[in-house]
C-alpha positions as CSV (number, residue, x, y, z in Angstrom):
1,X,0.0,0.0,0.0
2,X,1.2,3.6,-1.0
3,X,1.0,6.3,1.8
4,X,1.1,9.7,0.9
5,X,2.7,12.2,2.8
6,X,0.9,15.5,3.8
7,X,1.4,17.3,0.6
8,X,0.9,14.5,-1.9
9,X,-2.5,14.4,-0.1
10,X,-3.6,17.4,-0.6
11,X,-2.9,17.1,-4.0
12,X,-5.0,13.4,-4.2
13,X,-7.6,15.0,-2.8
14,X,-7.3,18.5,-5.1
15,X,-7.3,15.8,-8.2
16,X,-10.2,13.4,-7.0
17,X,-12.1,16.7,-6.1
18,X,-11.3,18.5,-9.8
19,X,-12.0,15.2,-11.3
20,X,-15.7,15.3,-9.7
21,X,-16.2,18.8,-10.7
22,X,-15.3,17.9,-14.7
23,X,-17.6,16.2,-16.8
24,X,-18.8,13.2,-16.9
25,X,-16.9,10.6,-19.2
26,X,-14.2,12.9,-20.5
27,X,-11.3,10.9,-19.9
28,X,-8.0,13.1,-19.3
29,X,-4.5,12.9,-17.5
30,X,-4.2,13.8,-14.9
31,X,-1.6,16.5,-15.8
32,X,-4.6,18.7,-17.1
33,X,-6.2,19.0,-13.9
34,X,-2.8,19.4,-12.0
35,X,0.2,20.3,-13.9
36,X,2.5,18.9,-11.3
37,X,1.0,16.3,-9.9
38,X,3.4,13.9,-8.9
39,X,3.3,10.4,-10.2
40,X,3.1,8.6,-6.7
41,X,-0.3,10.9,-6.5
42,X,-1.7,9.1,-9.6
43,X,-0.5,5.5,-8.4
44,X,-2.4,5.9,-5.3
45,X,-5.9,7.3,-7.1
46,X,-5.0,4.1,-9.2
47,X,-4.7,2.0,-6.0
48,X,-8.0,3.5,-4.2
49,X,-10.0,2.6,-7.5
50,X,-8.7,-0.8,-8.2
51,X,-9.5,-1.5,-4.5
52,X,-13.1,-0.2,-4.9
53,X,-12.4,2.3,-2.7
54,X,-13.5,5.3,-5.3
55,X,-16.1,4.1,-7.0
56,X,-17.5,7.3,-8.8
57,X,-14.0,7.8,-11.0
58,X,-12.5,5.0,-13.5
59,X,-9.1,5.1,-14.8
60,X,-8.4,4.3,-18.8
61,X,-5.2,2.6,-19.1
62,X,-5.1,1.9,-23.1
63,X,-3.6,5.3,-23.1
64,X,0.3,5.8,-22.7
65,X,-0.9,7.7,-19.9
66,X,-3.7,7.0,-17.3
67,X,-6.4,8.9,-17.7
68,X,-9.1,9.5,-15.2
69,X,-12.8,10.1,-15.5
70,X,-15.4,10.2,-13.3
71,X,-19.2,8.3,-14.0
């Protein structure tokens, strides 16, 4: 299990909360709601919605990138 560290959650929880506000089924990186998010942010959003944890946003991994939408 990833833990985050005060400042990487506060950025998970920026990106989950500017995933929410977007609209719905738009996937996108996460880069374009956070320029610098940092990539152990994105593992752990992956982590929470493979776990069934966050069950609102789904992640599409065909890209190069993830990219994260919420339903």
């Amino acid at each position: 299990m990833i833990t985050l560290n005060d400042f990487e959650l506060v950025q998970f929880l920026e990106l989950v909360k500017c995933i929410r506000q977007d609209s719905a089924n738009t996937p996108k990186p996460a880069r374009s709601y956070i320029p610098l998010v940092r990539g152990r942010v994105c593992a752990y959003l992956n982590q929470q919605v493979d776990v069934g944890n966050i069950r609102d946003i789904k992640v599409n991994r065909a890209q190069e990138t993830d990219e994260y939408f919420h339903i």
